[in-house]
C-alpha positions as CSV (number, residue, x, y, z in Angstrom):
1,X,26.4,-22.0,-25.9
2,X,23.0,-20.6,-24.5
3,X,22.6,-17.2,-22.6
4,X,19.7,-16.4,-20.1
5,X,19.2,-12.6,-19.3
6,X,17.3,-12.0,-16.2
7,X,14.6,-9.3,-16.3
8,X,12.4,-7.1,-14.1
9,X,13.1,-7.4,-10.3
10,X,13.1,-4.6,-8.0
11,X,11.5,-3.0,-5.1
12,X,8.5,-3.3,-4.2
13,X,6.1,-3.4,-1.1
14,X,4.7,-6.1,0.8
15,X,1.2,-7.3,-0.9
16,X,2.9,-5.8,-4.4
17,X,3.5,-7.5,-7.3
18,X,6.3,-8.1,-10.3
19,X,7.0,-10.1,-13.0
20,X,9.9,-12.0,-13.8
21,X,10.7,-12.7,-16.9
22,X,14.0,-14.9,-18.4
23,X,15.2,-14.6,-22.1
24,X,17.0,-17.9,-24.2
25,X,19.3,-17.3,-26.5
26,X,21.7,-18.9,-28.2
27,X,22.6,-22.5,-29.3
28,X,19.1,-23.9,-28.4
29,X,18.3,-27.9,-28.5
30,X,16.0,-29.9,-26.9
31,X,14.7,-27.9,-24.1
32,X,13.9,-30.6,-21.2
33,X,12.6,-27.5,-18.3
34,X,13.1,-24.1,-17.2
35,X,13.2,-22.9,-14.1
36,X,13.4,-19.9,-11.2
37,X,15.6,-20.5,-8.0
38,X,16.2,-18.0,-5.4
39,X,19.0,-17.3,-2.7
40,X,19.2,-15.0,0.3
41,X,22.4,-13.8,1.8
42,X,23.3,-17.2,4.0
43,X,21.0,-19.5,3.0
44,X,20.9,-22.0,0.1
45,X,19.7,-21.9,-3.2
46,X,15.9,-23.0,-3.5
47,X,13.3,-23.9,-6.0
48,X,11.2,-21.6,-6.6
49,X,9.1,-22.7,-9.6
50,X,9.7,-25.2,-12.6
51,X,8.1,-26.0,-15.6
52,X,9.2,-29.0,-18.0
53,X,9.0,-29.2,-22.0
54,X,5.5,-31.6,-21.9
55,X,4.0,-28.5,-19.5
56,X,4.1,-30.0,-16.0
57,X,4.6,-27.4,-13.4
58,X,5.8,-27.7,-9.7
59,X,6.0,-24.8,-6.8
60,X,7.7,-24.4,-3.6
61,X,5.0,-24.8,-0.9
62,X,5.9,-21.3,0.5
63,X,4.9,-19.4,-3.2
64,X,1.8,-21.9,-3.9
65,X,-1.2,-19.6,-4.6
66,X,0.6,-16.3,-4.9
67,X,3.5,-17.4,-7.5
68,X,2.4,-18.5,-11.2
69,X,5.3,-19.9,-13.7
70,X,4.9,-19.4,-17.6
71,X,6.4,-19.4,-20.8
72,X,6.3,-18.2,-24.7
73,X,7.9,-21.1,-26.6
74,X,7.6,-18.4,-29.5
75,X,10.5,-15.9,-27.9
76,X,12.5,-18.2,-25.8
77,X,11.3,-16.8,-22.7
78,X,10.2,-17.8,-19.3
79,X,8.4,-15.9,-16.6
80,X,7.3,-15.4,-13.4
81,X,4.5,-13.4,-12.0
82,X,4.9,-13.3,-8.3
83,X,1.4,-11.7,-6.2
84,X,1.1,-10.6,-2.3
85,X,5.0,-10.4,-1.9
86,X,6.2,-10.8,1.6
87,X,9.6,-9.8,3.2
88,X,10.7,-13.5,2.7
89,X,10.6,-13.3,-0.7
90,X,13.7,-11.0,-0.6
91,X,16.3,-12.6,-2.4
92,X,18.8,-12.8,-5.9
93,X,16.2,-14.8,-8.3
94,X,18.1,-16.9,-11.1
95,X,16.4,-18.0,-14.1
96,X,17.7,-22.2,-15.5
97,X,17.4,-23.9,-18.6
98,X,17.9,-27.3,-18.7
99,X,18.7,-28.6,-22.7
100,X,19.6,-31.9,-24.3
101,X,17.9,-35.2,-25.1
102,X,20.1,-37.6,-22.8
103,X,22.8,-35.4,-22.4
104,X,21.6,-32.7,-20.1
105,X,23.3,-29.6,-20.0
106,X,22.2,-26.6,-17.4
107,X,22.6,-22.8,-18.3
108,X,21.9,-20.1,-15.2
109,X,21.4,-16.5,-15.7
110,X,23.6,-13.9,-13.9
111,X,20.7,-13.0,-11.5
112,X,18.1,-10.3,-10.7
113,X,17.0,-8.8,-7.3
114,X,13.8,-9.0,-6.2
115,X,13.3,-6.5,-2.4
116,X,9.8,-6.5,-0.9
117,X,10.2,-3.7,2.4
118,X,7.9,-1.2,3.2
């Protein structure tokens, strides 16, 4: 059983910034990535950001340059410092851990609004 808690979206103007971060607790083995996806009311669920256990990162091509993806090993945690936020970045951001060594089991937070409006 592994919990993810969601942490510090809000609103914020366009060309502001925020910082995401994503706490792991719980029955932890073996983490193989973690991630941030983000949804906007109707439309689907996108990558935002991903790093995997040996480092290797990967962005969308819409956050490249403004969105940087990190993480403490030390405290479980995850994070995501977004810079020069635009309208389209509006949307529920959801932190994933993948865990396991071949069986891979995926864990989702509950969520955390992120609004960029002037």
């Amino acid at each position: 059983q592994v919990q993810l808690v969601e942490s510090g979206g809000g609103l914020v103007q366009p060309g502001g910034s925020l910082r995401l971060s994503c706490a792991a607790s719980g029955s932890i083995f073996s983490i193989y990535a973690m991630g941030w996806y983000r949804q906007a009311p109707g439309k689907q669920r996108e990558l935002v950001a991903r790093v995997t256990s040996g480092g290797s990162t990967n962005y969308a091509d819409s956050v490249k340059g403004r969105f940087t993806i990190s993480r403490d090993n030390a405290k479980n945690t995850v994070y995501l410092q977004m810079n020069s936020l635009k309208p389209e970045d509006t949307a529920l951001y959801y932190c994933k851990i993948s865990v396991g060594v071949e069986l891979i089991r995926h864990y989702w937070g509950r969520g955390t609004q992120v609004t960029v409006s002037s």
